[in-house]
RODO-2510 file (C-alpha; in nm, 4 decimals, decimal comma):
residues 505
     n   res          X          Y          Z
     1     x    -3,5377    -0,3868   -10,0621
     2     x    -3,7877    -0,2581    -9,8112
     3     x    -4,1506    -0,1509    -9,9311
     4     x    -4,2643     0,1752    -9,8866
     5     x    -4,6129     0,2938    -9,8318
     6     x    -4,8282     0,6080    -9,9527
     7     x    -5,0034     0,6690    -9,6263
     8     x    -4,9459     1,0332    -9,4927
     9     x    -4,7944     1,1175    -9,8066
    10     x    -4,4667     0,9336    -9,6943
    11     x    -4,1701     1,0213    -9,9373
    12     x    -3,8512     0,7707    -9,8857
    13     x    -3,5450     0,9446    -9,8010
    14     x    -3,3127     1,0124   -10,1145
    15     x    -3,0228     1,2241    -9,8467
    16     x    -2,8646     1,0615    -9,6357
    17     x    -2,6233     1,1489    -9,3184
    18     x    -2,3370     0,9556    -9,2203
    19     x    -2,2384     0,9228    -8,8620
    20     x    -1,9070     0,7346    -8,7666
    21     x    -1,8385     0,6738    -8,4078
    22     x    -1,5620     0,5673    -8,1881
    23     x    -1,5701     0,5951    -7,7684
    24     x    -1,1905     0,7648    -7,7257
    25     x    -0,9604     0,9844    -7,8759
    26     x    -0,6657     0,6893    -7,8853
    27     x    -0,9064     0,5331    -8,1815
    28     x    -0,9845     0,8299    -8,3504
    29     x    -0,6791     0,8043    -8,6090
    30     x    -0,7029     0,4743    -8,5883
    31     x    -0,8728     0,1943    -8,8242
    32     x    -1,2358     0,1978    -8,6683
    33     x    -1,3240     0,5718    -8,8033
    34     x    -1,1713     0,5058    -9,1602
    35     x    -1,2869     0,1674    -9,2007
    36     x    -1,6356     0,2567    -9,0712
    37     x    -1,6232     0,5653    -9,3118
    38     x    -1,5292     0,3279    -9,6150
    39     x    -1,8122     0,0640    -9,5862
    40     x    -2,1258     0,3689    -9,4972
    41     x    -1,9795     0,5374    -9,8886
    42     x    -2,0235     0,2069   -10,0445
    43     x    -2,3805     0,1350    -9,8414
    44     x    -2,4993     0,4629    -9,9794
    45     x    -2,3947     0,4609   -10,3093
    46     x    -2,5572     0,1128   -10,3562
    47     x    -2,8912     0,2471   -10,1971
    48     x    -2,8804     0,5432   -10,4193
    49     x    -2,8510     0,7873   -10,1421
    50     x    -2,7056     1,1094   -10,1489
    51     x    -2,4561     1,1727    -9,8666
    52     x    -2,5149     1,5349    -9,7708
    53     x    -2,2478     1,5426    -9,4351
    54     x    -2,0451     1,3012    -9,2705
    55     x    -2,0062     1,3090    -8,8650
    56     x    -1,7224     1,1639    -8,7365
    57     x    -1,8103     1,1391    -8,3514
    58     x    -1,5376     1,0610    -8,0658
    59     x    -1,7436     1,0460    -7,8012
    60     x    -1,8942     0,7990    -7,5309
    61     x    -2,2112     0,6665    -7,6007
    62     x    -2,3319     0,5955    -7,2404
    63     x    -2,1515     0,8980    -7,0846
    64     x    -2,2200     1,2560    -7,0913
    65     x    -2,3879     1,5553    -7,2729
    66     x    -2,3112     1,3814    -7,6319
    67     x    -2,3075     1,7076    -7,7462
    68     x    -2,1621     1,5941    -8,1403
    69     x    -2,4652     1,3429    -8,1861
    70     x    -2,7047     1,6063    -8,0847
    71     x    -2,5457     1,8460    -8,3173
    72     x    -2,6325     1,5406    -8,5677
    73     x    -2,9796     1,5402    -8,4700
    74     x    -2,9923     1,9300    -8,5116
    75     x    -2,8661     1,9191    -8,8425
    76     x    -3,1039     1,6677    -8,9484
    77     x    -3,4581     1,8316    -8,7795
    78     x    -3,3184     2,1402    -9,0138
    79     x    -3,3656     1,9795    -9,3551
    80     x    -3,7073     2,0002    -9,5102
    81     x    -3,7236     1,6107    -9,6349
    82     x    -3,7161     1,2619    -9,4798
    83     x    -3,3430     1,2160    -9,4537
    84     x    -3,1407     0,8577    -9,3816
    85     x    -2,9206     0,8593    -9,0706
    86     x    -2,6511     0,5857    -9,1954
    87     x    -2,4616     0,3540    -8,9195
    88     x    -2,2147     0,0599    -8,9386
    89     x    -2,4101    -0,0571    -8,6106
    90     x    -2,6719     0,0132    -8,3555
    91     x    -2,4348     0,0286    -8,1051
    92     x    -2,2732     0,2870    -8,3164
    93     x    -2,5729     0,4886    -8,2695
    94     x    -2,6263     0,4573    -7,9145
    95     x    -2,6022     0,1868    -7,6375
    96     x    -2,8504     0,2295    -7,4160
    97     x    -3,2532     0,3741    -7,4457
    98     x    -3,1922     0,7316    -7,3311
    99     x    -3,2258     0,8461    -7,7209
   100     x    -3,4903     0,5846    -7,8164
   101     x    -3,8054     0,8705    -7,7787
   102     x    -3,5877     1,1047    -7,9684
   103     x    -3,5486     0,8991    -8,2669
   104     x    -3,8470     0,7159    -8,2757
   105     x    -4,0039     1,0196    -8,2539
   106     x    -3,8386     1,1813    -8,5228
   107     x    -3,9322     0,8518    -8,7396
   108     x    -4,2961     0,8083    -8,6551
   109     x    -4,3153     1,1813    -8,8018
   110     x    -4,1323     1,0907    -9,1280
   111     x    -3,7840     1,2916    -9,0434
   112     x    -3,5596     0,9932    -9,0347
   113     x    -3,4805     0,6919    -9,1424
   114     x    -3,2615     0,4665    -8,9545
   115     x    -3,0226     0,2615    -9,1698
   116     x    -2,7543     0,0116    -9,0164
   117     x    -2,5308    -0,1859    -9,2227
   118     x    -2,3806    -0,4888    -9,0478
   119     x    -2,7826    -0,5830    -8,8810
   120     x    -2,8941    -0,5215    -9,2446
   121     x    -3,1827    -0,3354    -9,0530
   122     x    -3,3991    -0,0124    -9,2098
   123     x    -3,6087     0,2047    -8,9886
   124     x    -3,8575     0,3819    -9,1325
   125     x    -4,2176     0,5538    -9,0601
   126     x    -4,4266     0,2609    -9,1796
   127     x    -4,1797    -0,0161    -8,9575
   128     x    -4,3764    -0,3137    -8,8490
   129     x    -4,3508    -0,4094    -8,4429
   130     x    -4,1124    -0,7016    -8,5242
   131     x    -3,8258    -0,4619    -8,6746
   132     x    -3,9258    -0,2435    -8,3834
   133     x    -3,8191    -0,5296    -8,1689
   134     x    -3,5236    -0,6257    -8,3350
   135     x    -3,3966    -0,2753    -8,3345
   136     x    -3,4896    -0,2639    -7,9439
   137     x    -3,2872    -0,5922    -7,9304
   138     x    -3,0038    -0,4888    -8,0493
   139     x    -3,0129    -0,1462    -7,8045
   140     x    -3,0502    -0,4056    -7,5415
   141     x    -2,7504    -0,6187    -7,6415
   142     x    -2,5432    -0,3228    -7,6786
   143     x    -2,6285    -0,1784    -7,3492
   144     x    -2,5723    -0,4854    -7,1748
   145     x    -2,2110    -0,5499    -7,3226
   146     x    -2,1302    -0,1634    -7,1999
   147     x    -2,2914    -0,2910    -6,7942
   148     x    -2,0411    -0,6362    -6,8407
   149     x    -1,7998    -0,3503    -6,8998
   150     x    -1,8099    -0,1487    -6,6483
   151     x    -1,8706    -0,4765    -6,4009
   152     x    -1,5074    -0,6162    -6,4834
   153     x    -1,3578    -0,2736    -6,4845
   154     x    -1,4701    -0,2477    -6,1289
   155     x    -1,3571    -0,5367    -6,0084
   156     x    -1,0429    -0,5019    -6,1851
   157     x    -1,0534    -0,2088    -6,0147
   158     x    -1,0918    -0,3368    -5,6612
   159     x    -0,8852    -0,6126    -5,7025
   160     x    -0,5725    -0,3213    -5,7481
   161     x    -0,6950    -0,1341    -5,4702
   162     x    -0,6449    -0,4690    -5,2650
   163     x    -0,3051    -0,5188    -5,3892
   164     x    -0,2338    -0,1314    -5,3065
   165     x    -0,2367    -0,0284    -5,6464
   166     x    -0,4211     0,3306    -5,7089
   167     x    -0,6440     0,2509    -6,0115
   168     x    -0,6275     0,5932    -6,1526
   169     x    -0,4687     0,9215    -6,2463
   170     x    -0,1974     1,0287    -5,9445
   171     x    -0,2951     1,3180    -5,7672
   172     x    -0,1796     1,6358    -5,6954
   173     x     0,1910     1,5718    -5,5519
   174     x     0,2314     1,2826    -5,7408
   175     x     0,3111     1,2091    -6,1048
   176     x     0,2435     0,8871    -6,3233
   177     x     0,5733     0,7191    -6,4602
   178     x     0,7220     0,3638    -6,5205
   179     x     0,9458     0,1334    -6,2738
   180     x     1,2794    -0,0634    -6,3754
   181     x     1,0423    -0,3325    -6,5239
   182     x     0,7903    -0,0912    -6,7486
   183     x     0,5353    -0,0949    -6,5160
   184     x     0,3134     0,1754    -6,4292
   185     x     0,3305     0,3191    -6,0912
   186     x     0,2965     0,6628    -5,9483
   187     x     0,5975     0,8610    -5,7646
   188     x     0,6194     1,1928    -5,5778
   189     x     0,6109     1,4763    -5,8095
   190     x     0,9283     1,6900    -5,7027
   191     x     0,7668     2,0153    -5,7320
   192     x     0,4513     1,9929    -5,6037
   193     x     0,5350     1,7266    -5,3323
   194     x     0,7135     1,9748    -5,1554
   195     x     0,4347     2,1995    -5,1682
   196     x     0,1981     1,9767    -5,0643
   197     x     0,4470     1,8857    -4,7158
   198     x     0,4221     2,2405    -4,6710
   199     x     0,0977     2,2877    -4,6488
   200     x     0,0516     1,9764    -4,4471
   201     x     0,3002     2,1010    -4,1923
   202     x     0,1107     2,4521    -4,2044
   203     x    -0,2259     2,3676    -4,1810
   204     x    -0,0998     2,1475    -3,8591
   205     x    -0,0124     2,4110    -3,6481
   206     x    -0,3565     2,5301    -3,6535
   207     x    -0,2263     2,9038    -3,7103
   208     x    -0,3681     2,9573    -4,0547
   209     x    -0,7629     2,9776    -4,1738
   210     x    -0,7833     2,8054    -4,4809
   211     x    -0,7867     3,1551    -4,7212
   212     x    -0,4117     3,1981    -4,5467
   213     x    -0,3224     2,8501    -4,7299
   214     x    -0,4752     2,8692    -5,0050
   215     x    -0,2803     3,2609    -5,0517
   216     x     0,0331     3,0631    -4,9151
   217     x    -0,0116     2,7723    -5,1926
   218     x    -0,0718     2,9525    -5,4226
   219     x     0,2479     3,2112    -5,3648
   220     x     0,4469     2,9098    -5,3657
   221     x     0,3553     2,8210    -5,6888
   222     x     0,0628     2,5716    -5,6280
   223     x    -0,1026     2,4213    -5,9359
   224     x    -0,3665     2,1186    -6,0315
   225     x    -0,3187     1,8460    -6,3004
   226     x    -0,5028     2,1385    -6,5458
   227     x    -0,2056     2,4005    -6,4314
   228     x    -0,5168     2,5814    -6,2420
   229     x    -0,4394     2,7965    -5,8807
   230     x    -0,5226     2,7120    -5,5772
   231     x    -0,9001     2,7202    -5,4571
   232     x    -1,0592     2,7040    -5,1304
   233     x    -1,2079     2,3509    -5,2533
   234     x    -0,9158     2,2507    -5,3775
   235     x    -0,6918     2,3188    -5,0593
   236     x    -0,9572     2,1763    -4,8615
   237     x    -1,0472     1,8665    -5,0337
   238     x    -0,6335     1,7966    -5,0763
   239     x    -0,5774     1,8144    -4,7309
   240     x    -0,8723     1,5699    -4,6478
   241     x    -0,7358     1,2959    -4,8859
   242     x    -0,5776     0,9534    -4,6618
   243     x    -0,4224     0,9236    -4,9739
   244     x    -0,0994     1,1495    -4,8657
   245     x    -0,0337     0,9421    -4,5296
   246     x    -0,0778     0,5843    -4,7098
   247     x    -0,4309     0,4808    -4,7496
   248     x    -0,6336     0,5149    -5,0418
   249     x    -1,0391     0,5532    -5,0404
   250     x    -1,1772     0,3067    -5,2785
   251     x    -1,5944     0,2909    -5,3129
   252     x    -1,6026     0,4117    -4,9251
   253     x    -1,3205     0,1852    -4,7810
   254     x    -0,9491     0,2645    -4,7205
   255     x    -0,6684     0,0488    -4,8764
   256     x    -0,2933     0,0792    -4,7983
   257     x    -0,1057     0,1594    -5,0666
   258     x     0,2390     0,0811    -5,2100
   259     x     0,3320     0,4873    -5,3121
   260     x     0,5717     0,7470    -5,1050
   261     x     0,3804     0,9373    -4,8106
   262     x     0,3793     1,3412    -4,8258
   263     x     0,3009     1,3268    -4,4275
   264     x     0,2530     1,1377    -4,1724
   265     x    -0,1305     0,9956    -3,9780
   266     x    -0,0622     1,1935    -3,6656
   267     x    -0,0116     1,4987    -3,8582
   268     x    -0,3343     1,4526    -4,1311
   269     x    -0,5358     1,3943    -3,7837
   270     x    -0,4584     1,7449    -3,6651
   271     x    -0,5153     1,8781    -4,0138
   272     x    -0,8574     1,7370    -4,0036
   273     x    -0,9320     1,8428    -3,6775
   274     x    -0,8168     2,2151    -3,7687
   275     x    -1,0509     2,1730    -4,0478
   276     x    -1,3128     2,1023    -3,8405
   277     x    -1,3032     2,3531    -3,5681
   278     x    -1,1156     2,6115    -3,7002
   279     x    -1,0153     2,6663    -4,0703
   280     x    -1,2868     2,9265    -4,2036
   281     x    -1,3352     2,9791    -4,6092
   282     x    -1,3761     3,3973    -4,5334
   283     x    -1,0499     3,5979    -4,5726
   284     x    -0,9850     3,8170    -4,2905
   285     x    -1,0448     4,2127    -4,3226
   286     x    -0,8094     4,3047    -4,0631
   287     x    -0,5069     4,0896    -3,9921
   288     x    -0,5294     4,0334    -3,6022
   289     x    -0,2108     3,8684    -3,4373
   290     x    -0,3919     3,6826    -3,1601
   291     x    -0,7203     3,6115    -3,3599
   292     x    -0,8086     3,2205    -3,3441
   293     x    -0,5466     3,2107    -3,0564
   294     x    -0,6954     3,3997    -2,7377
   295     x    -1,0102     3,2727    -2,5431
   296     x    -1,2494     3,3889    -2,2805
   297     x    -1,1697     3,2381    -1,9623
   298     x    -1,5283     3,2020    -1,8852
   299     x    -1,6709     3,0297    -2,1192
   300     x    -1,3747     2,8987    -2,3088
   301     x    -1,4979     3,0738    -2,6417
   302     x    -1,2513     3,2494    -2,8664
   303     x    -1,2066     3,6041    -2,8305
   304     x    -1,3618     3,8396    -3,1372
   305     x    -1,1242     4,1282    -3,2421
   306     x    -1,2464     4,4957    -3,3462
   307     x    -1,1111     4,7872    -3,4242
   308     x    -1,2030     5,1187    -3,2431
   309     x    -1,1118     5,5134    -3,3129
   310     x    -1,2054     5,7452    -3,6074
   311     x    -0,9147     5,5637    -3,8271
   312     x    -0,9626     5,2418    -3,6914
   313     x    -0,6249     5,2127    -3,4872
   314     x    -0,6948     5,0707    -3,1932
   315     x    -0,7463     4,7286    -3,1630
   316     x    -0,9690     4,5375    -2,9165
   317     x    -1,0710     4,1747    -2,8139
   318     x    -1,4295     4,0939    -2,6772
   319     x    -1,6306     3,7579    -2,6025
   320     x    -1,9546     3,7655    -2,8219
   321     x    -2,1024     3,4792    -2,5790
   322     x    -2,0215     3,6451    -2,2199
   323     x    -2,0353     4,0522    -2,3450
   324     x    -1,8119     4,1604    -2,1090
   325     x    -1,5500     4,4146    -2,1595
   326     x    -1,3768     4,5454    -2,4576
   327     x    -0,9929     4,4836    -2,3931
   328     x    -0,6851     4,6760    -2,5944
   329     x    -0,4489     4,4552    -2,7095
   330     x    -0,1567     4,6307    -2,5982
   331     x    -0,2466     4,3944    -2,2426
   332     x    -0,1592     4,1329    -2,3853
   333     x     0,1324     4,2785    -2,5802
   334     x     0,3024     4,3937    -2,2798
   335     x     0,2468     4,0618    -2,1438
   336     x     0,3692     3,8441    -2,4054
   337     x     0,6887     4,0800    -2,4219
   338     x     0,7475     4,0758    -2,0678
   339     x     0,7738     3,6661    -2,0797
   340     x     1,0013     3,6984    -2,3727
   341     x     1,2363     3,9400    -2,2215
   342     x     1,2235     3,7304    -1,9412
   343     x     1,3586     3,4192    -2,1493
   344     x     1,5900     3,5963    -2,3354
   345     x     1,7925     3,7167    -1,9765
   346     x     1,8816     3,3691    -1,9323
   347     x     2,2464     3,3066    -1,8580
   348     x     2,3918     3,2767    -2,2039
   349     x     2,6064     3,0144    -2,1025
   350     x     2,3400     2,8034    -1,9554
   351     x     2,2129     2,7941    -2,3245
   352     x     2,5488     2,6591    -2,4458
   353     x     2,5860     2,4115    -2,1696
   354     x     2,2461     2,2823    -2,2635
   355     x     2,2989     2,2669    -2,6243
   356     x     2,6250     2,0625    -2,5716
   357     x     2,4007     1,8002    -2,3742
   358     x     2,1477     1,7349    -2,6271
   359     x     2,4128     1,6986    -2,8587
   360     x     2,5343     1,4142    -2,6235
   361     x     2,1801     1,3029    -2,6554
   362     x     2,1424     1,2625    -3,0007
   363     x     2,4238     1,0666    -3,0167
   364     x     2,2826     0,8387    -2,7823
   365     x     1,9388     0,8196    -2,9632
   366     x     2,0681     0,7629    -3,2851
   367     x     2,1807     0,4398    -3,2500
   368     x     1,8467     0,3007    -3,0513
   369     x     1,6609     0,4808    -3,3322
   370     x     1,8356     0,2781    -3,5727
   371     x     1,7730    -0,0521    -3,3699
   372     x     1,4234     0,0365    -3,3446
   373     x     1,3561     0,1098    -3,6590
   374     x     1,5041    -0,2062    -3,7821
   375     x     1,3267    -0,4212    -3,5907
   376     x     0,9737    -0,2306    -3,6920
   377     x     1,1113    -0,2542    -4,0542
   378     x     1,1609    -0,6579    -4,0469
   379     x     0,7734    -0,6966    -3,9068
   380     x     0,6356    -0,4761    -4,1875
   381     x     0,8097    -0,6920    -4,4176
   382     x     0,6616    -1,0172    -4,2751
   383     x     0,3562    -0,8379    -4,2554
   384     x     0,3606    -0,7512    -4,6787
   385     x     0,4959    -1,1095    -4,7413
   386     x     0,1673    -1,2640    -4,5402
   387     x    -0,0438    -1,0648    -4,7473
   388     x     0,1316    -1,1306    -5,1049
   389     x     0,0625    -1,5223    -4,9918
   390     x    -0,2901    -1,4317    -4,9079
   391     x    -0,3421    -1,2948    -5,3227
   392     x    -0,1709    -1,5717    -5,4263
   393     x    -0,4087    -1,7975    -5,2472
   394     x    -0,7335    -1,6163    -5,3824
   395     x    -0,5751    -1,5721    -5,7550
   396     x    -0,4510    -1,9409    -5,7780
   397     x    -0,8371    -1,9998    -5,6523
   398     x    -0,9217    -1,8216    -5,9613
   399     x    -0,7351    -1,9575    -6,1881
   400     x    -0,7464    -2,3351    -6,0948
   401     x    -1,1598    -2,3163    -6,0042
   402     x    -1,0634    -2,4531    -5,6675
   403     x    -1,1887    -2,2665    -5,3546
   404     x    -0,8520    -2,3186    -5,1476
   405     x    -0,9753    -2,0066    -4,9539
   406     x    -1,3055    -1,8473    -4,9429
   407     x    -1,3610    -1,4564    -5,0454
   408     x    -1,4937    -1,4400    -4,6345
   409     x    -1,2057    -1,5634    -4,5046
   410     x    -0,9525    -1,3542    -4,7277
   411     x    -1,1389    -1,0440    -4,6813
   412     x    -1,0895    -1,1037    -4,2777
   413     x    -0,7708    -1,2006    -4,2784
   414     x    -0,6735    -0,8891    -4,5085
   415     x    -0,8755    -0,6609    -4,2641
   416     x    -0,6564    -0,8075    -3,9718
   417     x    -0,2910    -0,7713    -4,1623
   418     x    -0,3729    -0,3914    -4,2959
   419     x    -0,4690    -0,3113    -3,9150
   420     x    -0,1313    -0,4615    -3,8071
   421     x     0,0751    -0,2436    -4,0758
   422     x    -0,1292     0,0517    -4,0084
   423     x    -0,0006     0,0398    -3,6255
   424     x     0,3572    -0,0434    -3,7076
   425     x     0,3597     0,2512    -3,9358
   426     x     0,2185     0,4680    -3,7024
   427     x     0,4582     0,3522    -3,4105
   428     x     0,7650     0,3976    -3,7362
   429     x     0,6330     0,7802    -3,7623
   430     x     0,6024     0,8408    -3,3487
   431     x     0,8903     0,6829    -3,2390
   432     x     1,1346     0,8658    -3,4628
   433     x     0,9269     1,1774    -3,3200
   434     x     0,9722     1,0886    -2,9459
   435     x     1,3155     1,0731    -2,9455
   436     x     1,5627     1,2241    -3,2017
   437     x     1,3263     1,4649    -3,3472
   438     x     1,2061     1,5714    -2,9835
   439     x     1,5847     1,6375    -2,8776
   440     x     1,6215     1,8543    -3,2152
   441     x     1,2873     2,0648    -3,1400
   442     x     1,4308     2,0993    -2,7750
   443     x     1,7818     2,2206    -2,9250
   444     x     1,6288     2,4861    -3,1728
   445     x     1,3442     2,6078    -2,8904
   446     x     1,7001     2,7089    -2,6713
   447     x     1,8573     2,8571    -2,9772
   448     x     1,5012     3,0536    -3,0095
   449     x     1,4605     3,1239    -2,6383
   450     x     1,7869     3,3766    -2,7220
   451     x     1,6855     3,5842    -2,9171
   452     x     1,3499     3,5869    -2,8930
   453     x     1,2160     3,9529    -2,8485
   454     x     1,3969     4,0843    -3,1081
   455     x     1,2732     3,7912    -3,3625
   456     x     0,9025     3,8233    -3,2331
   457     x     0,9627     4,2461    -3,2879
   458     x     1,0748     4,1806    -3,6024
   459     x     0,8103     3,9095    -3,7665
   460     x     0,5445     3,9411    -3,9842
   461     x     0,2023     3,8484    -3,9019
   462     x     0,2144     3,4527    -3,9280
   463     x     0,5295     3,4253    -3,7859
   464     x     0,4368     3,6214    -3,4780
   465     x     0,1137     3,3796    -3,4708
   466     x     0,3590     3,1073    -3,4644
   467     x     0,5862     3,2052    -3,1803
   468     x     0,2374     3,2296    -2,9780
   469     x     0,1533     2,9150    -3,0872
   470     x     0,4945     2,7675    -2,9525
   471     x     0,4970     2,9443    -2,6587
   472     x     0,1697     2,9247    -2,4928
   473     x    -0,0585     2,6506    -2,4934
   474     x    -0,3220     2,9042    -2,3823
   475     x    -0,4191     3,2374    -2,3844
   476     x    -0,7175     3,4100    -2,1752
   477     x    -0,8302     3,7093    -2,0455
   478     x    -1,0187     3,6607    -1,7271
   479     x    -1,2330     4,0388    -1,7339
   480     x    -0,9610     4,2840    -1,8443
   481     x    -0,6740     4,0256    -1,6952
   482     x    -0,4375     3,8409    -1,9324
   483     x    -0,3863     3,4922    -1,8254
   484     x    -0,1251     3,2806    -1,9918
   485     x    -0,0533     2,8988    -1,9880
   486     x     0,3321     2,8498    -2,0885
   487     x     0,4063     2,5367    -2,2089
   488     x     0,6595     2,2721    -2,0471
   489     x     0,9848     2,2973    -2,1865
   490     x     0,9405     2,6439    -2,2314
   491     x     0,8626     2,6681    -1,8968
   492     x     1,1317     2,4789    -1,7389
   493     x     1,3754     2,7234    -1,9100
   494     x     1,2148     2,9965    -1,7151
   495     x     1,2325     2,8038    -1,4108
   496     x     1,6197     2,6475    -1,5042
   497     x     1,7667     2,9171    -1,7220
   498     x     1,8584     3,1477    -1,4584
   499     x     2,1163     2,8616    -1,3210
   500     x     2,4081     2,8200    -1,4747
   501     x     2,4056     2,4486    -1,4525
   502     x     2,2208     2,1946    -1,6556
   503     x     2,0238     1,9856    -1,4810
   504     x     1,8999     1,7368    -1,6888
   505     x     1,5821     1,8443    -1,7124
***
């Protein structure tokens, strides 16, 4: 039994509080809590203490607020005599030295006593330095166990990350599930992996500020692991992930992994380059077809709409960096529908002669896309194999103690293999998009081309933007003087369409 002294009119604590802890909610019904519970009674009752309350904490002892033990301490500072705070272990208590003032505080003024079970140890006010120590050793123990941790769980960590494994949660457009052989592994969510393409595709054509996507996501039903909308954060944060075209960031470096890609690299690179120059987080107050879209021909800077008149209906664009003049935007309307009328005169039968020889086309392309594709296919499959050899050679390393290859050596060699499927996956995504995807575009621009003027009439707002964007490659005003730039296949049709025979171009 531990001796008490009389100095500062020290009374030994009679009440006592018992605190159970466990660091997750998949042990809380399990044996630690009860068991724990079971042997603190026993403790109690053979120290003649009376249990007052019991805390049963789930919480981490290294991590967070800990917002259960401090209601502990709370409840304890409240009483009016010494009272015994009763743990299985120290590490029970805490594992690391953040709380150390609080307690020792607490039991230098005669508050507490600290009582732990399996250590056999008892805090109290008149504590000599060596239990101090012991009870400092113990914290130290504890704490280090909790670093040796977190050290393997990082490099278990990295070691997945390597082997193009994502070491947590899936993301938004993915779900967790299990393959053929129980494994875990992450596939694309069929709800929200659509949405996600979407706004991929969207956010690509560089026609939408980032409050139009977020509206859009969240119209389309957009949600978060914690069914939450769509925020500006969230929108922008998704669309800056490598995650979605194949790589994974892992403590600042990017890893391929083994999941299904929501887009491709050439589109994320336009998405971040939209980002940066022109997705705003402000939500427009007046919805301007040809805002974001028309320049100054001067200075290259885009063109600032405003709205004149007592009611605000006339609508005007102006260059902030050259002041020149104010210019109605029914110049440019009567531009942009003269070019479309013009279009849309084309011999109709020029359009179905042309159609019928991309048709022809695809045909061809098909069958080299195939070949090509085949061919890419068989390296990226060498390519995996190489580097499944190269983890077998550091793991076999591991396990035998034998340094058959050195951590230098593999980390190069991985470097050079990732680089090598990085470009064959990027030539996989642009060849399909040079050939038979280009011949589709072509096919549905003629079909477009049509019946153009009535479609563009008849849009909303974000589909007229889109026509523009499709259209033109630039629009200026040079003083009060619209100057377009149409681009190339739209423009051979105005230079070919009024033939009535296709001439291959």
């Amino acid at each position: 039994m531990t001796k008490y002294s009389t100095f500062n009119n020290y009374k030994p604590a009679v009440k006592a509080v018992i605190l159970t802890r466990v660091s997750s909610k998949d042990q809380e019904d399990g044996y630690s809590l009860d068991a724990q519970l079971s042997r603190l009674q026993a403790y109690c009752e053979c120290r003649g203490l009376k249990v007052i309350k019991e805390f049963s904490i789930v919480e981490s002892s290294t991590r967070g607020e800990r917002k259960q033990f401090y209601e502990m301490l709370n409840f304890v500072k409240a009483q009016k005599e010494c009272v015994a705070i009763v743990c299985d272990k120290v590490d029970r208590l805490q594992r690391s030295f953040h709380e150390v003032p609080i307690l020792d505080g607490l039991r230098r003024d005669g508050k507490v006593e600290l009582h732990f079970n399996t250590e056999n140890q008892v805090l109290t006010q008149d504590s000599s330095s060596s239990q101090l120590l012991t009870y400092h050793l113990f914290i130290l123990l504890a704490e280090n166990y909790t670093n040796c941790i977190s050290d393997n769980v990082k490099r278990s960590f990295e070691k997945m990350a390597k082997m193009g494994k994502f070491p947590h949660y899936a993301i938004v457009g993915y779900q967790n599930a299990r393959d053929e052989f129980d494994k875990a592994t992450i596939v694309e969510d069929p709800e929200m992996g659509i949405i996600v393409r979407k706004l991929f595709t969207e956010c690509a054509t560089g026609v939408y500020t980032l409050a139009d996507l977020v509206r859009k996501a969240n119209e389309w039903g957009f949600r978060t692991k914690g069914c939450n909308k769509a925020h500006t954060q969230t929108i922008r944060d998704m669309l800056s992930n490598p995650f979605y075209y194949g790589f994974m960031r892992f403590h600042g470096k990017l890893y391929p992994h083994q999941y299904p890609k929501l887009t491709d690299k050439a589109t994320f690179d336009k998405c971040q380059e939209v980002l940066g120059l022109r997705l705003n987080t402000k939500k427009r107050k007046n919805e301007d077809v040809y805002k974001g879209i028309a320049r100054c021909s001067c200075c290259g800077k885009l063109l600032t709409p405003d709205f004149k008149g007592k009611q605000r209906q006339h609508r005007y664009l102006f260059c902030t960096q050259c002041k020149g003049s104010y210019v109605n935007e029914k110049v440019l309307d009567a531009e942009v529908d003269k070019i479309l009328r013009k279009l849309a005169k084309t011999e109709p039968k020029w359009y179905e002669k042309a159609i019928k020889d991309i048709e022809k086309e695809l045909k061809k392309c098909h069958e080299l896309d195939r070949q090509q594709r085949t061919l890419l296919l068989t390296k990226l499959t060498q390519l995996e194999n190489k580097e499944m050899k190269l983890v077998d050679l550091v793991l076999g390393s591991e396990e035998n103690g034998e340094k058959s290859i050195t951590m230098d050596l593999y980390n190069k060699k991985l470097e050079e293999l990732l680089k090598e499927k990085e470009k064959i996956n990027n030539e996989l995504s642009n060849y399909s998009s040079l050939a038979h995807k280009s011949l589709i575009s072509l096919k549905d621009l003629i079909l477009l081309m049509s019946k153009l003027p009535n479609i563009y009439k008849s849009s909303n707002l974000d589909e007229k933007r889109k026509i523009l964007k499709l259209i033109f490659s630039n629009i200026c005003m040079n003083g009060k003087n619209p100057l377009f730039s149409i681009r190339k296949p739209v423009e051979m049709l105005l230079s070919t369409g009024f033939s009535f025979f296709w001439q291959g171009q």
